[in-house]
N, C-alpha and C positions, 0 to 999 in steps of 0.2 A: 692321800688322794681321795677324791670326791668320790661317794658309792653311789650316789642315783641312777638307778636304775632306766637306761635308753633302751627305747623299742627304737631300730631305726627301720623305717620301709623303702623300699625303691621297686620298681614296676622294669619288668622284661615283656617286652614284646619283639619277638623275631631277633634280639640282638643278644646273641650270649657269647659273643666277645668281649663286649663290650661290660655287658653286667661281671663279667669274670674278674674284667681288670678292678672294676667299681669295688666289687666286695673283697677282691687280694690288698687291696690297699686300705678298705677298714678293718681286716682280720691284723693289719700290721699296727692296728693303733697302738698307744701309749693308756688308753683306758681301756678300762676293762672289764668292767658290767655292764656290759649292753648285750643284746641280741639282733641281731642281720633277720628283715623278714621282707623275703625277695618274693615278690609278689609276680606270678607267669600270669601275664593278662592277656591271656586269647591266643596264644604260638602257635603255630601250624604243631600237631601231633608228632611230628619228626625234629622239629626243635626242642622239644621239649624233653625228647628224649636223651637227644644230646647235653641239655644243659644239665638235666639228674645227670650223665655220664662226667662232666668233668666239672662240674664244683668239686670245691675240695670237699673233705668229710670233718666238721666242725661244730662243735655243739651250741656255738652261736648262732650256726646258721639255720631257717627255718625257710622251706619251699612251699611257696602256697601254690595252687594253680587253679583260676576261672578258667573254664571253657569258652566263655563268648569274651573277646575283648569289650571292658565295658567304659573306656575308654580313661584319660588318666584321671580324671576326678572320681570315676566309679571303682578304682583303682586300689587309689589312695585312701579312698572310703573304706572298703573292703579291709584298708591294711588296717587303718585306723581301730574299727569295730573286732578285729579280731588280735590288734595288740593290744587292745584294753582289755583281754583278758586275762595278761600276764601282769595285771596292775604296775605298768611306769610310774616313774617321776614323769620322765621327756619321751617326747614321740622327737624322733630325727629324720626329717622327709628331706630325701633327695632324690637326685635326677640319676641314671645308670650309666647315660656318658659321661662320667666324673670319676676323678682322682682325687681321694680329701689327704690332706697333709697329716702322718704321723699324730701330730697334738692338737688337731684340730675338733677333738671332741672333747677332751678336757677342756679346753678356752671357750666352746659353745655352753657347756655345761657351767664354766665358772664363770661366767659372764652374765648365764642366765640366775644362778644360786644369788648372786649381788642384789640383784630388783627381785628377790625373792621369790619367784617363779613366775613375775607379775608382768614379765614381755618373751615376746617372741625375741631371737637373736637368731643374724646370720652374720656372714664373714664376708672377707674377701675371696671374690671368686675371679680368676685368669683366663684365656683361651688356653684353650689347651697347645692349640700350633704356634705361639706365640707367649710361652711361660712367662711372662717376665710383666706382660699388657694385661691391666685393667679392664676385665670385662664388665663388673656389677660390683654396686656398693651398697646398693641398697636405693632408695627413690629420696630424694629433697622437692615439695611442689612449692614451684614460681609461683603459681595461682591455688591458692586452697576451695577457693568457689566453683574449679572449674575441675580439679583435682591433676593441674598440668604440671609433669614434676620433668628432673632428670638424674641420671647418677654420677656422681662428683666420681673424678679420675675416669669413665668411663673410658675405653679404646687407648691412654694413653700408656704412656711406661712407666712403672711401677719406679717412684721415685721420694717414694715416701710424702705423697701429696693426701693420700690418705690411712695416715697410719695413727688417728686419732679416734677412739671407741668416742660413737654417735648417737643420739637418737634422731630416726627417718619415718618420713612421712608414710615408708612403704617401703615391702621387701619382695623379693623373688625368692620362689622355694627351690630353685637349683641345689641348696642345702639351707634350712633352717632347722633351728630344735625351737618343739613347742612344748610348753608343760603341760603335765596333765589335765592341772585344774583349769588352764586356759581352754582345752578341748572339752571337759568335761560343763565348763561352762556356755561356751557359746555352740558347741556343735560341730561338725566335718565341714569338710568342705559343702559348697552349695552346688546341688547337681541339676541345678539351672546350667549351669554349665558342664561343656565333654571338653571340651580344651582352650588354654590359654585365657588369662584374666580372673582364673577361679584365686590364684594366691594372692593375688590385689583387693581382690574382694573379702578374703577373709582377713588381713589384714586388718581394713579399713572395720570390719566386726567388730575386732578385735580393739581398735584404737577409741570405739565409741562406747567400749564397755571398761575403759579405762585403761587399758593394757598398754604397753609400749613396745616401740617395736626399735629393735639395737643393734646397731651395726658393731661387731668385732674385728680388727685389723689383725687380731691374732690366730682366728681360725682360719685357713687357705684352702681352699677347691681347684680345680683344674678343669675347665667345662669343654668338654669338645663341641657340643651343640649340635641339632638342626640331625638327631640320628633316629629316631621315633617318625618325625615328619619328612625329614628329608629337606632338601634344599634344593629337586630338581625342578622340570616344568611341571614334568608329570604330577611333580607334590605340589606344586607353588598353587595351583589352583583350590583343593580344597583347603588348603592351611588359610588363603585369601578369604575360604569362606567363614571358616570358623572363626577367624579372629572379626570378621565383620561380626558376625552373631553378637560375638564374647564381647565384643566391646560395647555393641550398643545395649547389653543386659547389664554389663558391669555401670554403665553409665546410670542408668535406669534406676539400681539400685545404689545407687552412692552418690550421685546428686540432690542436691534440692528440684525440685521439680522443675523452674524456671528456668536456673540452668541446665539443667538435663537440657530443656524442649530448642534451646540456644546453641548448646554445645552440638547436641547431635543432628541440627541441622543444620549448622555450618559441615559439618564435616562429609553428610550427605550430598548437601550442594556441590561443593570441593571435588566428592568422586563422582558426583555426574559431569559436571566439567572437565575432569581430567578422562573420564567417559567420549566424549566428544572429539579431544583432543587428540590421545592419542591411538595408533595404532596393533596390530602385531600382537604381541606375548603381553603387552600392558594394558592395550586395550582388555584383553580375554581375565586379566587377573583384576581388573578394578571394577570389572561385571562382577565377576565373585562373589568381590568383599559387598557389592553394594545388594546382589542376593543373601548374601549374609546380615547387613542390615534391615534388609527388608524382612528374614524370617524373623530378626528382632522386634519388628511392630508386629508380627502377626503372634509370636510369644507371648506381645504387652499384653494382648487379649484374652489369651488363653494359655497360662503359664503352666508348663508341666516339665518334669526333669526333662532332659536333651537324653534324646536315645540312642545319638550320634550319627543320625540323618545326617546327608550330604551330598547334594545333586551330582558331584565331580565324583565321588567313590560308586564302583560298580555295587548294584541292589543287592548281591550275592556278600559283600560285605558291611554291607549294611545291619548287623545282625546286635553291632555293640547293646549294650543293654544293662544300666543299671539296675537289679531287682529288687530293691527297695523302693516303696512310694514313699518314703518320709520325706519330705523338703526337710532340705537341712540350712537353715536361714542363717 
């Protein structure tokens, strides 16, 4: 069996049920040189105490803990910089609402040994309420100009429609492994961004410095989703704002500039329209996104890491904070 040594990180925030089940189901893998480095990003002081009380006691496992949540890019940053100094082969970034399958880290890892440590590789990942449905495969773009893709088998039943190892335009890091010299080359994540878009982005880094990015139908995930942000009203509004921001920096930097100025004002126009239009709970969430576009032009101006400002989150929690000023490009 393959010895490369996996750092894998995953991030707790107020959820240590959930991180619980996450790391009983990697402590079950079928490999075995890796180490768990569960990153506590910002927990109220009473969670945290709880979750040192019931992990188990495993010498793979490693408890980090930030006091300010800095949110998951600052996160994962944070894991990154401080498993590099257990010198990896592979950093393994996952989500903590997840369940990886038994042999799902030998298949990332022997998938990744193939291209020589020369791409990113992730799997197949499921709903968790729903085992059996295709949640994410990885990205194929219709439009490479415009960077408009989709994921083959998405939502449908697992029917062996995707059970053919890929190369994709773009991945989601719900679980990926990255080598080392892939990190050590181009850098962490970019903390232009506090959520969503940032693993699209380094991706696309990653594909322009030659790298490739590999879909495995042999690694499996289990994703419950929507458990950090939530899925209510209450969440629907800042998440609206952050993916306005996220998108329109992701664009920003991974367009050509023609299209960038194309792309993102079709899509501006669209939510002042649908602005207009409707009412209620959609009226209030398509404001949001479109103040999250708009803190994206004011970004374009004056670019500085996202401190995870958000007009919808109480000032009192407004506290996130990357404390590093490196731009990580």
């Amino acid at each position: 069996m393959n010895n490369s040594k996996v750092i894998i990180i995953t991030l707790n925030y107020n959820q240590n049920d959930y991180s619980l089940a996450c790391i009983d189901s990697l402590l079950n893998s079928n490999y075995t040189n890796f180490q768990i480095m569960l990153i506590d990003n910002g927990s109220t002081e009473e969670n945290t105490q709880e979750l040192e009380r019931i992990l188990p006691i495993d010498y793979r496992l490693i408890l980090k803990k930030i006091k300010k949540n800095r949110g998951y890019v600052g996160g994962i940053n944070y894991g990154l910089e401080e498993g590099s100094k257990l010198n990896p082969d592979y950093f393994l970034i996952m989500n903590n609402d997840t369940i990886i399958d038994d042999k799902a880290i030998t298949e990332l890892v022997k998938a990744a040994d193939k291209y020589e440590q020369n791409a990113i590789v992730s799997g197949k990942v499921y709903h968790y309420d729903q085992p059996n449905v295709i949640q994410l495969t990885g990205l194929i773009f219709s439009d490479h100009k415009y960077l408009i893709g989709k994921s083959p088998g998405k939502d449908e039943l697992d029917i062996g429609q995707c059970d053919q190892e890929a190369e994709r335009d773009s991945l989601d890091d719900v679980f990926w492994i990255l080598p080392a010299k892939i990190v050590n080359d181009i850098g962490f994540y970019c903390n232009y961004f506090f959520l969503y878009a940032e693993q699209g982005d380094f991706a696309q880094r990653a594909r322009r410095k030659g790298y490739k990015l590999i879909y495995t139908p042999k690694a499996k995930i289990w994703h419950k989703g929507s458990v950090t942000t939530g899925n209510s009203n209450r969440r629907a509004l800042p998440i609206c704002y952050w993916r306005g921001k996220s998108t329109f920096i992701f664009l920003y930097r991974n367009l050509k500039k023609k299209y960038f100025l194309l792309r993102i004002s079709k899509l501006i126009l669209k939510q002042i329209v649908k602005f207009i239009i409707y009412k209620g709970d959609e009226k209030k969430q398509i404001k949001a996104s479109l103040l999250g576009s708009f803190a994206g032009i004011k970004w374009m101006f004056n670019k500085k890491p996202d401190n995870g400002y958000n007009p919808y989150i109480e000032p009192t929690i407004n506290t996130i904070n990357d404390t590093s000023n490196k731009i990580h490009n």
